[in-house]
N, C-alpha and C positions, 0 to 999 in steps of 0.2 A: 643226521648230518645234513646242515642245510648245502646245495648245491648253489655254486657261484653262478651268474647270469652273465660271466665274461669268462669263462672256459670251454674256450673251441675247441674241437680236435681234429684235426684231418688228416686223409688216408692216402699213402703213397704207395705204388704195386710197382715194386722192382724186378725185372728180369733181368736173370742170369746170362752172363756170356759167353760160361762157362761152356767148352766143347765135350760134349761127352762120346768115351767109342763107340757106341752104339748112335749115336747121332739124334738121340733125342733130348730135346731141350725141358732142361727142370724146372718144376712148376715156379709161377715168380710167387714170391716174397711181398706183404703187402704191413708196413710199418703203420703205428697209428703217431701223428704229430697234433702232439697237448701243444695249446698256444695260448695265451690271455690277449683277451678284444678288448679290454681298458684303454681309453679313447685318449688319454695323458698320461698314466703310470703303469704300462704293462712293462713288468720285470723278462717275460718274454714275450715279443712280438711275432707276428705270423713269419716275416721275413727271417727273425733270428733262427726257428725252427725248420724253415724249409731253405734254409740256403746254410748254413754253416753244417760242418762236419763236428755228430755230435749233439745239434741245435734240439732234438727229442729230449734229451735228457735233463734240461735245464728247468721243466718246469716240474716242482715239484707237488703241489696242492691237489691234485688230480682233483678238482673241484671241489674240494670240501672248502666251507669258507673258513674255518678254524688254524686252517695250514696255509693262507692267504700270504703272498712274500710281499704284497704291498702294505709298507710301513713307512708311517704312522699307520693307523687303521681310518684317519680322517683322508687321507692321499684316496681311499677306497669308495666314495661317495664324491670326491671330485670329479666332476665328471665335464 
């Protein structure tokens, strides 16, 4: 599986604000955010994943370039 050279991902660590009776606070929660760095046709940008509610789950390719959602496949060498 060749790996895309424009699949970022980056790490968001969420705490709870969650009160619990015992007053101790639950471990946080650390998400991983898939983004594409395509410099003209990223299907999802860094902003789309880190700001929209949701925005993780829009990239689909987990870098294999085979499952690439920019189409044409000439859109993918524009650079």
């Amino acid at each position: 599986m060749p790996r895309c050279p424009y699949y970022k991902v980056e790490s968001k660590t969420l705490r709870s604000r969650e009160i619990r009776p015992d007053r101790t606070e639950p471990p946080p929660q650390t998400i991983l955010l898939p983004w594409c760095a395509h410099p003209k046709h990223s299907p999802v940008s860094k902003f789309t994943v880190t700001r929209t509610i949701g925005g993780a789950n829009h990239r689909k390719c987990e870098g294999d370039l085979s499952k690439c959602q920019i189409v044409p496949r000439d859109k993918f060498f524009d650079t």
